[in-house]
C-alpha positions as a Markdown table, in Angstrom:
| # | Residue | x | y | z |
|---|---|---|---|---|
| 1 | Unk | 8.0 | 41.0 | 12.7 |
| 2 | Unk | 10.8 | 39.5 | 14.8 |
| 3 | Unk | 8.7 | 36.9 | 15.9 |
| 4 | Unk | 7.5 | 35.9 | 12.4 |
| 5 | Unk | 11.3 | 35.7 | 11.9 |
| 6 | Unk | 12.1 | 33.6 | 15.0 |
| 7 | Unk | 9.7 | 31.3 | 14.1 |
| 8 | Unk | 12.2 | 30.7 | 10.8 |
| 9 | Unk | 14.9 | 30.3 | 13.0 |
| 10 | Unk | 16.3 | 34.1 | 12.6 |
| 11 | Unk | 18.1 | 35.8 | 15.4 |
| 12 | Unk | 17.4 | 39.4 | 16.2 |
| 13 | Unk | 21.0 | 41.2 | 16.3 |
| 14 | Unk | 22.0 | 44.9 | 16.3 |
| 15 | Unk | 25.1 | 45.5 | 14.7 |
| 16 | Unk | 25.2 | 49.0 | 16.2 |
| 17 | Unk | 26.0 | 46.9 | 19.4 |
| 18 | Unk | 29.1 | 44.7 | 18.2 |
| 19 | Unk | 32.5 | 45.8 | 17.0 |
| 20 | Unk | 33.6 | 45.1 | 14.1 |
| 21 | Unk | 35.3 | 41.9 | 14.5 |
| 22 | Unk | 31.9 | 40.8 | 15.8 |
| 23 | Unk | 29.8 | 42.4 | 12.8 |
| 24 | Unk | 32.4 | 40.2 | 10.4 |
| 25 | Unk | 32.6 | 37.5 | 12.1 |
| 26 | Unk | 28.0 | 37.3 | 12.2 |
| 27 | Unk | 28.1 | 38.2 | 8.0 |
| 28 | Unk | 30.9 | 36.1 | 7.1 |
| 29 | Unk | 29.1 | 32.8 | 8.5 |
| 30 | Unk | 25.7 | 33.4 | 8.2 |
| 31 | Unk | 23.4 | 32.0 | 5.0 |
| 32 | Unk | 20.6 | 33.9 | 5.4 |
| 33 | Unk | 20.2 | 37.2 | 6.5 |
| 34 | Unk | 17.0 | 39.9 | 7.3 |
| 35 | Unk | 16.7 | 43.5 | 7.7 |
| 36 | Unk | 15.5 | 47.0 | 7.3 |
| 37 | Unk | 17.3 | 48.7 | 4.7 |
| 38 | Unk | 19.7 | 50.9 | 6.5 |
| 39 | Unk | 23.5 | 51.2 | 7.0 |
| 40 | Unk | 24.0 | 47.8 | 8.4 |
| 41 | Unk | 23.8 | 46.2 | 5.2 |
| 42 | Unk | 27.4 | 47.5 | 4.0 |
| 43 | Unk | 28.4 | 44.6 | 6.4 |
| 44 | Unk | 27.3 | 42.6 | 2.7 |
| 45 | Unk | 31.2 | 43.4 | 2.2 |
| 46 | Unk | 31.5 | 40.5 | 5.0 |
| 47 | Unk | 29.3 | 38.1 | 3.8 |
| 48 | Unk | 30.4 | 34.7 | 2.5 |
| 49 | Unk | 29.5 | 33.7 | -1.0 |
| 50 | Unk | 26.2 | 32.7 | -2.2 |
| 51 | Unk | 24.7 | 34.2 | 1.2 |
| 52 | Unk | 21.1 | 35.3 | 1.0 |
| 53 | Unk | 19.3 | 38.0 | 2.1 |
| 54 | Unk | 15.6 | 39.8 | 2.3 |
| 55 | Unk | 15.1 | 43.8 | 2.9 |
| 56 | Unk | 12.0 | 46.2 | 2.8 |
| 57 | Unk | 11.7 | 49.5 | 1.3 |
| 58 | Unk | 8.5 | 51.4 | 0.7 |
| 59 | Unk | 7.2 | 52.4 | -2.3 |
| 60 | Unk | 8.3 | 55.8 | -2.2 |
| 61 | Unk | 11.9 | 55.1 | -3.3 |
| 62 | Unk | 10.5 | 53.5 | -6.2 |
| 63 | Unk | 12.9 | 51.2 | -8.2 |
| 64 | Unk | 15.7 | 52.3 | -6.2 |
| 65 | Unk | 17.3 | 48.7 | -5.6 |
| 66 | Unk | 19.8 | 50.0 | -2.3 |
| 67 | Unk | 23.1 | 48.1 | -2.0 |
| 68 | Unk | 22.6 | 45.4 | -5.1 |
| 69 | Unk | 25.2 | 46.4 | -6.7 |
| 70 | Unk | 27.8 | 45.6 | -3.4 |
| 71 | Unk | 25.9 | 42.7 | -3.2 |
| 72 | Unk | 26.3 | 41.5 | -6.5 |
| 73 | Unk | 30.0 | 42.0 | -6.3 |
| 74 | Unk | 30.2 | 40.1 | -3.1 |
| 75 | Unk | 27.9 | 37.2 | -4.9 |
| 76 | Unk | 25.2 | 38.0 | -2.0 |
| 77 | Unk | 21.7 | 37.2 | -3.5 |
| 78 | Unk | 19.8 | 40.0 | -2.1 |
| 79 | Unk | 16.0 | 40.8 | -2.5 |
| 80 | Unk | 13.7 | 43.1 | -1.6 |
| 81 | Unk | 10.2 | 43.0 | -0.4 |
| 82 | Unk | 8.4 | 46.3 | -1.9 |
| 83 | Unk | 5.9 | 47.7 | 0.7 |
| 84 | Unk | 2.9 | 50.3 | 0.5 |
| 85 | Unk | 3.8 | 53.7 | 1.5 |
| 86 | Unk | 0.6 | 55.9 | 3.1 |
| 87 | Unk | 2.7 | 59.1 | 2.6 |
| 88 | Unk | 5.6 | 61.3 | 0.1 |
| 89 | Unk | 8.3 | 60.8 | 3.1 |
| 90 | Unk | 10.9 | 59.2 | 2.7 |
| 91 | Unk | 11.5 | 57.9 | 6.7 |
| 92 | Unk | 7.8 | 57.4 | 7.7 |
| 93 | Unk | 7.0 | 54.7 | 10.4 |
| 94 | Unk | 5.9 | 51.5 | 9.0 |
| 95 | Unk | 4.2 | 48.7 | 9.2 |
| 96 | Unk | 4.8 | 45.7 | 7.5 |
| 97 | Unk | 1.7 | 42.8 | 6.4 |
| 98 | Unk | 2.8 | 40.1 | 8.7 |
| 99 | Unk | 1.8 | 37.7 | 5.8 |
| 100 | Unk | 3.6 | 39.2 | 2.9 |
| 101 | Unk | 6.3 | 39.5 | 5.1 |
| 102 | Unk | 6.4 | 35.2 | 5.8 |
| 103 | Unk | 5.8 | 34.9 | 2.4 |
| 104 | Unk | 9.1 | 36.5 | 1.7 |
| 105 | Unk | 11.3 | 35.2 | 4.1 |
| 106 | Unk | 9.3 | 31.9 | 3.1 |
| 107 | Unk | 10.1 | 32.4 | -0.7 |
| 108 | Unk | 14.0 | 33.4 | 0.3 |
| 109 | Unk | 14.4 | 30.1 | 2.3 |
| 110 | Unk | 13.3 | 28.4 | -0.7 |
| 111 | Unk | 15.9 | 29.5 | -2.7 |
């Protein structure tokens, strides 16, 4: 999936591995932003205005639409690309279609 991404011009970071001034500093001047659902995504609190940004969840968690609501506050346009889930847990492994997933970062650069 990262080098679907690349080829859009992301850049693979992991905020595990930067302080906090670094984590702020990434969110607060970046326009477009891609990830996993997962704890990193609080750093939405960073982000500048009218920001984008693109995470997966499976079908398992149903309509469960994870940090929109700290998005919305920060005006963060955050969306979510729904995957296919083989199995009732909640943390399976995953694989993602690499075409659906261009799509989405296509249809998210578009906005």
């Amino acid at each position: 999936m990262f080098k679907i991404a690349k080829d859009f011009g992301f850049e693979e970071v992991f905020f595990e591995e930067l302080n906090i001034h670094e984590q702020i500093f990434l969110m607060n001047n970046a326009d477009y932003i891609i990830g996993p659902s997962g704890a990193a995504w609080t750093n939405i609190l960073f982000a500048k205005p009218n920001a984008k940004g693109l995470t997966w969840l499976s079908t398992v968690w149903g309509d469960f639409s994870i940090y929109s609501t700290m998005a919305k506050h920060m005006k963060f346009d955050l969306f979510f690309y729904i995957y296919p889930q083989v199995s009732e847990d909640f943390h399976e492994d995953y694989r993602l279609n690499p075409e659906i997933f261009s799509e989405q970062i296509q249809k998210l650069l578009a906005l």
